[in-house]
Short mmCIF file of the C-alpha atoms (twelve columns), coordinates in Angstrom:
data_MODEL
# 
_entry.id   MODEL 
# 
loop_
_atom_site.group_PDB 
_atom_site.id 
_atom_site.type_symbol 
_atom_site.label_atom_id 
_atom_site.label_alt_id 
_atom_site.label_comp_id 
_atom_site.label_asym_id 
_atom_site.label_seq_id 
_atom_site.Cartn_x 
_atom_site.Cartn_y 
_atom_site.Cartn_z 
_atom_site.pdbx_PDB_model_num 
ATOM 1   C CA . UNK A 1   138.851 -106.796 32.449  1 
ATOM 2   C CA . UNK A 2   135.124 -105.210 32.134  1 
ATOM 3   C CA . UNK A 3   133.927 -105.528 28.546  1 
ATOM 4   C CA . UNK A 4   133.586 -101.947 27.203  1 
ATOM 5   C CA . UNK A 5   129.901 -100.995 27.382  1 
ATOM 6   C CA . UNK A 6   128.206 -100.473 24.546  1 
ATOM 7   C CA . UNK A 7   127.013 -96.796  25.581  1 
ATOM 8   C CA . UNK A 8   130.931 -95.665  26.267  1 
ATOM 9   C CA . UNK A 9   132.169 -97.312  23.051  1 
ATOM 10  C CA . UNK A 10  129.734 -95.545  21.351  1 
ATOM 11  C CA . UNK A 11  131.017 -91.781  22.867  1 
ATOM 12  C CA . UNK A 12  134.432 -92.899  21.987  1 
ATOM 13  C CA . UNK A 13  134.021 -93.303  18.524  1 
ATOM 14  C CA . UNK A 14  132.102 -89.849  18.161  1 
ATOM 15  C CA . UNK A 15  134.953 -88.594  19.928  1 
ATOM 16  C CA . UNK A 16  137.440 -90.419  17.553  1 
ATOM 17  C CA . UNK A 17  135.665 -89.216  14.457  1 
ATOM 18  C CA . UNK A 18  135.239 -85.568  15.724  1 
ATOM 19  C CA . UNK A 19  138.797 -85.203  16.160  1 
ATOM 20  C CA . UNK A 20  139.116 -86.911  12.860  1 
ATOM 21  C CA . UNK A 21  136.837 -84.573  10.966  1 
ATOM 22  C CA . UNK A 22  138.409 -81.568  12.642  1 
ATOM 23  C CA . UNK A 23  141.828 -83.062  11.543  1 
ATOM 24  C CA . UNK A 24  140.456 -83.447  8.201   1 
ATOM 25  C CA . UNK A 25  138.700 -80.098  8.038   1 
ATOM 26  C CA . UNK A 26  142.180 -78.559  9.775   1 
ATOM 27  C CA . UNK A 27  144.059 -80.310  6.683   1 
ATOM 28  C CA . UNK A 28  141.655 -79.109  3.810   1 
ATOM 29  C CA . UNK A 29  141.305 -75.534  4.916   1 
ATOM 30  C CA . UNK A 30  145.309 -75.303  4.733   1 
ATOM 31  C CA . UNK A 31  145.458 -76.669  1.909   1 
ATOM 32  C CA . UNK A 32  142.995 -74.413  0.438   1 
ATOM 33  C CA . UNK A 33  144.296 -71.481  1.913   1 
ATOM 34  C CA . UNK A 34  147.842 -72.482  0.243   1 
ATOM 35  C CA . UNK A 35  146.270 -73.281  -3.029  1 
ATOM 36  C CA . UNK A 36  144.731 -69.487  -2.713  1 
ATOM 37  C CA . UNK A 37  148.027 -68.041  -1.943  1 
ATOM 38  C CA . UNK A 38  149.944 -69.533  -4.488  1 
ATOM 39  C CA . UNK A 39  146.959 -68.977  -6.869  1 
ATOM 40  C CA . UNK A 40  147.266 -65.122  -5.516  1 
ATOM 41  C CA . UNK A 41  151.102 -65.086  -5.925  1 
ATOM 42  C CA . UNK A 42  150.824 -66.565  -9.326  1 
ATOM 43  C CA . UNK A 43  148.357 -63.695  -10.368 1 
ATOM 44  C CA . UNK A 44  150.626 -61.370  -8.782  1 
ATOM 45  C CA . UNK A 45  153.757 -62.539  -10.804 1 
ATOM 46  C CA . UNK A 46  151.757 -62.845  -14.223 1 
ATOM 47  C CA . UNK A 47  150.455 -58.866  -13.710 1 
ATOM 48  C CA . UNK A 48  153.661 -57.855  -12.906 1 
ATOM 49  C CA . UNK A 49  155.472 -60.156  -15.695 1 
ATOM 50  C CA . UNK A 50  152.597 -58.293  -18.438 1 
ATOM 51  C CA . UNK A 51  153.237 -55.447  -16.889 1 
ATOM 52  C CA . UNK A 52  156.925 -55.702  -17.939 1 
ATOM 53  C CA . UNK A 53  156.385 -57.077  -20.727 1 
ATOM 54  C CA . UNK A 54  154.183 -53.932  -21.418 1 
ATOM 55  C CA . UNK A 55  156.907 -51.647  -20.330 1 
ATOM 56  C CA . UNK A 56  159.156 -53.703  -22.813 1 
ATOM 57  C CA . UNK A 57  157.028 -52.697  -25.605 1 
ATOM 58  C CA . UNK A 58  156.884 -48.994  -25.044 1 
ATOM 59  C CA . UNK A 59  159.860 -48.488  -24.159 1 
ATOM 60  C CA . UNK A 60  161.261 -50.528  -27.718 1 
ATOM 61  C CA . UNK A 61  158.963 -48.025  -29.481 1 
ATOM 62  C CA . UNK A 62  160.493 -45.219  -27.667 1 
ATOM 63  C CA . UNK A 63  164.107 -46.825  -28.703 1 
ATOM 64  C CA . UNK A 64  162.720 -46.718  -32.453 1 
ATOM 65  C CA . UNK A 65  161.365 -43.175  -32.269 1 
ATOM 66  C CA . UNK A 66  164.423 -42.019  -31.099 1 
ATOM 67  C CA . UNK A 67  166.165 -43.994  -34.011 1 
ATOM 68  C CA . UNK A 68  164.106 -41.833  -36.454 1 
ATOM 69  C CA . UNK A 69  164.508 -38.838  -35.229 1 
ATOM 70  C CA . UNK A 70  168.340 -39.388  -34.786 1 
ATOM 71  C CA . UNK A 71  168.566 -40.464  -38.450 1 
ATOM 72  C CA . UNK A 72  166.916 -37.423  -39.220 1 
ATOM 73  C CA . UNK A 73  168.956 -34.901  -37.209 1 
ATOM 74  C CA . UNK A 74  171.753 -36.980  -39.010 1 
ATOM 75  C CA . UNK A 75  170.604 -36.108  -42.417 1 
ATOM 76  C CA . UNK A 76  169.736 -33.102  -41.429 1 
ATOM 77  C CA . UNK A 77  173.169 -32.177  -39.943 1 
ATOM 78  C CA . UNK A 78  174.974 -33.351  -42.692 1 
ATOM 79  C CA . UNK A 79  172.822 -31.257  -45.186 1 
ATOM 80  C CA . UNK A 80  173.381 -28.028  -43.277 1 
ATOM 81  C CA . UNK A 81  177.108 -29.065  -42.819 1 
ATOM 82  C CA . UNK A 82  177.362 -29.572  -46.818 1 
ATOM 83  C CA . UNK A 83  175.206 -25.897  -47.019 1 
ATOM 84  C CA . UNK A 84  177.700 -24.813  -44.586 1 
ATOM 85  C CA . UNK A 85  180.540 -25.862  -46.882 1 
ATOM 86  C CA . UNK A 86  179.075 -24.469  -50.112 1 
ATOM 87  C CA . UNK A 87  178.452 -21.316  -47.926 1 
ATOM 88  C CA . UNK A 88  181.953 -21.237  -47.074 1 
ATOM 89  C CA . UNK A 89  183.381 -21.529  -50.382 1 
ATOM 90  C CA . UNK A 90  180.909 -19.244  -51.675 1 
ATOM 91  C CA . UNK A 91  182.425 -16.709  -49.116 1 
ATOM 92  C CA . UNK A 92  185.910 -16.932  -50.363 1 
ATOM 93  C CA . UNK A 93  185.297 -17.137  -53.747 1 
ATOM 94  C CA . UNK A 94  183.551 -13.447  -53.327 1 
ATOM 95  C CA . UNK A 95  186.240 -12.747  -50.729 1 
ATOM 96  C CA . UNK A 96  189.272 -13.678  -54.008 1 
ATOM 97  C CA . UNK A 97  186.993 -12.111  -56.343 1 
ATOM 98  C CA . UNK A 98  186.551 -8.356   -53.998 1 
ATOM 99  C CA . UNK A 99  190.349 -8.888   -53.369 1 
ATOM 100 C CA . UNK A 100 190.098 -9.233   -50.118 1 
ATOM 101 C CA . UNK A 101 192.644 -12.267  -49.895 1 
ATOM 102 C CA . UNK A 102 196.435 -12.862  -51.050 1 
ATOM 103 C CA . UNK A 103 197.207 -14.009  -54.113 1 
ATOM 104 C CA . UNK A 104 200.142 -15.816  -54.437 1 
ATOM 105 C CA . UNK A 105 201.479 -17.444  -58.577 1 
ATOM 106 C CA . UNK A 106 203.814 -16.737  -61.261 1 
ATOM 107 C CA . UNK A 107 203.335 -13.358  -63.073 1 
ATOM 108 C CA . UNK A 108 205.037 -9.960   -64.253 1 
ATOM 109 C CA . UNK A 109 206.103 -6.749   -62.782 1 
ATOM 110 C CA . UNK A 110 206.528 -3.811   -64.202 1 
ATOM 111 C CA . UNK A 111 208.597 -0.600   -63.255 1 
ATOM 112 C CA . UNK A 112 207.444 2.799    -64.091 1 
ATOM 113 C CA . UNK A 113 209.549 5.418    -63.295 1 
ATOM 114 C CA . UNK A 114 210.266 9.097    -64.424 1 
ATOM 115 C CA . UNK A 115 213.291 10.364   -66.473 1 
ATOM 116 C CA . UNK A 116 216.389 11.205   -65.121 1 
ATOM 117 C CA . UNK A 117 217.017 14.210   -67.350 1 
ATOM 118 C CA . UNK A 118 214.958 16.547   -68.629 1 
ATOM 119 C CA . UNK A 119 216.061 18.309   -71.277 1 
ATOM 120 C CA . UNK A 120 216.529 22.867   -71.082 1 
ATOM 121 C CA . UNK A 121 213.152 24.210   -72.499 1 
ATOM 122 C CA . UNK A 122 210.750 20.926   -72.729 1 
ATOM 123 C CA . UNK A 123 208.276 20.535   -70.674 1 
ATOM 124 C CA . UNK A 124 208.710 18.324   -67.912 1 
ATOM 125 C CA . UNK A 125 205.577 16.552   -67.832 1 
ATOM 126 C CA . UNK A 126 206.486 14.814   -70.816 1 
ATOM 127 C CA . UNK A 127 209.323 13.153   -68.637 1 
ATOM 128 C CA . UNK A 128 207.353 12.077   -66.052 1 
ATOM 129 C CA . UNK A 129 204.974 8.938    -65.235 1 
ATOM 130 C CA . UNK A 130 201.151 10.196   -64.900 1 
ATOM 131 C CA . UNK A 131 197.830 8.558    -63.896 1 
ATOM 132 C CA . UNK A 132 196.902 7.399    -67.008 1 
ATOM 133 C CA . UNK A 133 200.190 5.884    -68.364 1 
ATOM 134 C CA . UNK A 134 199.988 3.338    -64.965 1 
ATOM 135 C CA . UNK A 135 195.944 3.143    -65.703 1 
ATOM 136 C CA . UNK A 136 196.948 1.801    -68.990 1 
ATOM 137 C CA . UNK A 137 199.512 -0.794   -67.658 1 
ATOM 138 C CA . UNK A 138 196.611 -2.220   -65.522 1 
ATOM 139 C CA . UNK A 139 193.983 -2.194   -67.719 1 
ATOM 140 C CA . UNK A 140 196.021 -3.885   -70.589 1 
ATOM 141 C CA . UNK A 141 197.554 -6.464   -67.716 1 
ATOM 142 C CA . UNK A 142 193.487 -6.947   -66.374 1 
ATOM 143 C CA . UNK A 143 192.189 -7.518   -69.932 1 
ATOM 144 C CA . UNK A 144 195.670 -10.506  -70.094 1 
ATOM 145 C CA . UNK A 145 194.167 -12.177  -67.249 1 
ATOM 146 C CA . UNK A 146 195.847 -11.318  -64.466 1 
ATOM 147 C CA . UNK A 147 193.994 -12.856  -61.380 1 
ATOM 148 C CA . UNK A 148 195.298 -9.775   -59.442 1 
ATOM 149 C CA . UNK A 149 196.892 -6.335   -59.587 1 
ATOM 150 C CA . UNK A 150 198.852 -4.143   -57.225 1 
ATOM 151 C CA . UNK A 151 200.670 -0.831   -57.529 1 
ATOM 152 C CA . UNK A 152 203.314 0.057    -54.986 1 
ATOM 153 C CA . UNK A 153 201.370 -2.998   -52.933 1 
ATOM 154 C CA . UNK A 154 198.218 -0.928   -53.219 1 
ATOM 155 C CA . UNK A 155 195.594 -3.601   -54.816 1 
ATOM 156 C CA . UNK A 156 193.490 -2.810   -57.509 1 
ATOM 157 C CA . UNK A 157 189.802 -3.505   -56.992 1 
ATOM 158 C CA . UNK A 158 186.808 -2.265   -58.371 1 
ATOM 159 C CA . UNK A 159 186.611 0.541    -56.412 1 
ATOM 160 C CA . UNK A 160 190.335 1.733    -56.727 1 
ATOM 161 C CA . UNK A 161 191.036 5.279    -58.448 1 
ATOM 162 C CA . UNK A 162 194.417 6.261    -59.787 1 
ATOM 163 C CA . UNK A 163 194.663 9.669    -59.870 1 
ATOM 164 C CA . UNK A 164 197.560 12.229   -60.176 1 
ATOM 165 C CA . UNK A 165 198.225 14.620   -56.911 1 
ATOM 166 C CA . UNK A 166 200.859 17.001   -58.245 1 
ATOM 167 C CA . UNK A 167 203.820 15.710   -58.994 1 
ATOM 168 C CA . UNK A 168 202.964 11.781   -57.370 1 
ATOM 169 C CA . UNK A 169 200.060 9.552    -57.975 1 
ATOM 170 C CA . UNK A 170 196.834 8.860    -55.569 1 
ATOM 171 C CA . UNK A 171 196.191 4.854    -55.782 1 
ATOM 172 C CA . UNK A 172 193.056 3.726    -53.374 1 
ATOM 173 C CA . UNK A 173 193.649 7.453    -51.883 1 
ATOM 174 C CA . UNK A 174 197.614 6.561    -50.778 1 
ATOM 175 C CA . UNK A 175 199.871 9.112    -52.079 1 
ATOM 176 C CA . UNK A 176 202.903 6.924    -54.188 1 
ATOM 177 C CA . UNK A 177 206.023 8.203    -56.027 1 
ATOM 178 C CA . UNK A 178 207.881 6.838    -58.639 1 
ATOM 179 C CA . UNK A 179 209.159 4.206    -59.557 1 
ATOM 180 C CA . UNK A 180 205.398 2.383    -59.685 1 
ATOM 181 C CA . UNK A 181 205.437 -1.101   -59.259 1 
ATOM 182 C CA . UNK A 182 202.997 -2.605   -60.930 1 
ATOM 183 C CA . UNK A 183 202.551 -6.426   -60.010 1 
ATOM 184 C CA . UNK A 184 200.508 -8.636   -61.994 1 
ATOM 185 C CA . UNK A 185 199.674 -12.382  -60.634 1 
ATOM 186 C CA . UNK A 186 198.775 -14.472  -64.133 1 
ATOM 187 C CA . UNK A 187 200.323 -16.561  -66.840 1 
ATOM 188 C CA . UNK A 188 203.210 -14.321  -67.556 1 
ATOM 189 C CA . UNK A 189 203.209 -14.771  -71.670 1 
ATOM 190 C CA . UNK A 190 199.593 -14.360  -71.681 1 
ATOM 191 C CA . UNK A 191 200.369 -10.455  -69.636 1 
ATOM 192 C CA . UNK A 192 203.388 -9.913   -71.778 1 
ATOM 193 C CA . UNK A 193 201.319 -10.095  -74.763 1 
ATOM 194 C CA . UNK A 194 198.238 -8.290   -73.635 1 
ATOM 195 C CA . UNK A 195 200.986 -5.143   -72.757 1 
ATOM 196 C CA . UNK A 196 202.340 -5.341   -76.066 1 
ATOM 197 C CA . UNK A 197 198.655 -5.343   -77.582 1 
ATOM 198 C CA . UNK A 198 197.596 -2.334   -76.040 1 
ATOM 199 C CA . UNK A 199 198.045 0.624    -78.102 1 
ATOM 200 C CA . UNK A 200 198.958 3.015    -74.906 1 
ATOM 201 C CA . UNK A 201 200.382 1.029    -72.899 1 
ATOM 202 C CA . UNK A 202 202.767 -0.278   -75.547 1 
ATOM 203 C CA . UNK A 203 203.842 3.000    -76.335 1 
ATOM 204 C CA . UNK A 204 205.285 2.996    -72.751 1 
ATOM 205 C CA . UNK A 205 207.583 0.492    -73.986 1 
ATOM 206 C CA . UNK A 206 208.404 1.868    -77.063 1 
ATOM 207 C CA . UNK A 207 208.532 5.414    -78.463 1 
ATOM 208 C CA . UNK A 208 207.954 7.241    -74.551 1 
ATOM 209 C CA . UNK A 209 210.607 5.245    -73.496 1 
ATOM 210 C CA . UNK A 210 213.043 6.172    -76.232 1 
ATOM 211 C CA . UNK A 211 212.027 9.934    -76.711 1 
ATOM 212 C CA . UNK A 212 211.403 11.128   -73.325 1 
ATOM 213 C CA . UNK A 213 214.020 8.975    -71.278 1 
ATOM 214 C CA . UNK A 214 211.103 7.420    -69.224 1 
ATOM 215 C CA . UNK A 215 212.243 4.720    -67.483 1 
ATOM 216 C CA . UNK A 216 210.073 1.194    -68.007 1 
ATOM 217 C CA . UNK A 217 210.820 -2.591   -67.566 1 
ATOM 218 C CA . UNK A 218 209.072 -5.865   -67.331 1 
ATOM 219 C CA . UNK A 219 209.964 -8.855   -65.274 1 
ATOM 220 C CA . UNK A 220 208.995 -12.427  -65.703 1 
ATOM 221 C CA . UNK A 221 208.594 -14.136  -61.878 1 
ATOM 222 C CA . UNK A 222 207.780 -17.343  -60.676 1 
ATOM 223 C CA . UNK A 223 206.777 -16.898  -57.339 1 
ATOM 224 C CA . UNK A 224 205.106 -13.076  -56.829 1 
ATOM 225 C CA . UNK A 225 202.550 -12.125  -53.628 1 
ATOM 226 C CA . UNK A 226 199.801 -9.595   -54.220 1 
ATOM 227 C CA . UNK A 227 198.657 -8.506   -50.848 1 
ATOM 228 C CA . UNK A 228 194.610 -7.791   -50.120 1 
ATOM 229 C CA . UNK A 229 192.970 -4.972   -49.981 1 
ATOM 230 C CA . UNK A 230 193.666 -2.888   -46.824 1 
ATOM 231 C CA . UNK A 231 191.055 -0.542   -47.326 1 
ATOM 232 C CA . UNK A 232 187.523 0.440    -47.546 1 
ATOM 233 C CA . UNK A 233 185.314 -1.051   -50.335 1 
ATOM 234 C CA . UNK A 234 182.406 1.437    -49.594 1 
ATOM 235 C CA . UNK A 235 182.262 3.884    -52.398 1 
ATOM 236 C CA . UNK A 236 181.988 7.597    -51.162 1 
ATOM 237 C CA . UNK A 237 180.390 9.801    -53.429 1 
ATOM 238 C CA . UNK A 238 180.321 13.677   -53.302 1 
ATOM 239 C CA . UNK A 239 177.398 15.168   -51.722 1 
ATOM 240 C CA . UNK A 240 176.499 19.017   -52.439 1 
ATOM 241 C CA . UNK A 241 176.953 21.463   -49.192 1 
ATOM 242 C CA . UNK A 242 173.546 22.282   -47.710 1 
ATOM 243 C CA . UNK A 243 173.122 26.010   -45.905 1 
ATOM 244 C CA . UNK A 244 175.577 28.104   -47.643 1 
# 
């Protein structure tokens, strides 16, 4: 075997470090170019990890706004519901007061009616039950207490006249006959007395009922119904005639 010459051995080894170096240069540009990427991919996860995070943050402020104003629709539902409430009971306390609603309790009734005979020569309209001797019933059972009235199931309200229409009686402008039932809700001694306190109304009960024959009872009840008023509350006044 030829010894290698020194001019060969020499191009070998250039040859043997060039591919080394290239190896070398191959091996440090990867690794640099995965050290970029993973440096890029890192960068990439913390923007989108702060940008979550950020996203987190709003949207747990958004959570607590909407908290707020929940707690305040809250309050403020409950306060209208309450003004609601204390609307509605303001409603049908006016409602009970107009007498626009039943009215059920213990009370009295009393009968009116006319006399049976009338007597050759006397006048007959001593023997019969007018306007004012039922007026006088209800005003003396009003003044006892009585939480509501009704004649014949017409209810007395503010606006109710009783009136005589020949030979019957006009109660909230219905036309009733005799007997008259007056019915009175209330405490029933508390009426009894306030009937027997009125001067005209006693009377009733006493001398008209002895000297003309009238006929007149009370009743003590336990369980008595005075309807509501069925009509109009509007007060209708007389207005004068214009062109003649």
């Amino acid at each position: 075997m030829e010894p290698i010459k020194p001019v060969k051995y020499r191009i070998s080894l250039v040859v043997v470090f060039a591919v080394l170096g290239l190896m070398v240069a191959v091996a440090f540009n990867t690794t640099t170019l995965a050290s970029a990427d993973q440096s890029g991919r890192t960068g990439d996860l913390a923007a989108v990890v702060s940008d979550m995070e950020a996203q987190r943050e709003g949207l747990t402020t958004k959570v607590t706004e909407l908290r707020a104003e929940l707690e305040t629709l809250e309050r403020t539902a409950a306060e209208e519901a309450g003004q609601r409430e204390s609307f509605n009971a303001d409603v049908e306390g006016t409602r009970e007061a107009a007498g626009l609603t039943d009215v059920t309790g213990p009370g009295v009734i009393v009968t009116l009616s006319d006399a049976k005979i009338v007597p050759p020569g006397e006048d007959a309209n001593r023997y019969i039950i007018h306007d004012f001797d039922i007026t006088a019933i209800v005003n003396a059972l009003v003044a006892g207490g009585a939480e509501a009235v009704d004649v014949n199931g017409q209810r007395i309200v503010a606006t109710t006249a009783i009136r005589c229409a020949g030979t019957t009686v006009l109660v909230n402008q219905t036309r009733l006959g005799a007997p008259y039932v007056v019915t009175a809700i209330g405490d029933a001694n508390r009426l009894t007395t306030a009937l027997e306190s009125d001067l005209v109304a006693s009377e009733l009960f006493g001398a008209y009922r002895v000297q003309y024959g009238l006929e007149v009872r009370l009743d003590k009840r336990s369980g008595l119904t005075v309807p509501a008023f069925a009509g109009v509350l509007l007060p209708r006044y007389a207005t004068p005639v214009v062109g003649e």
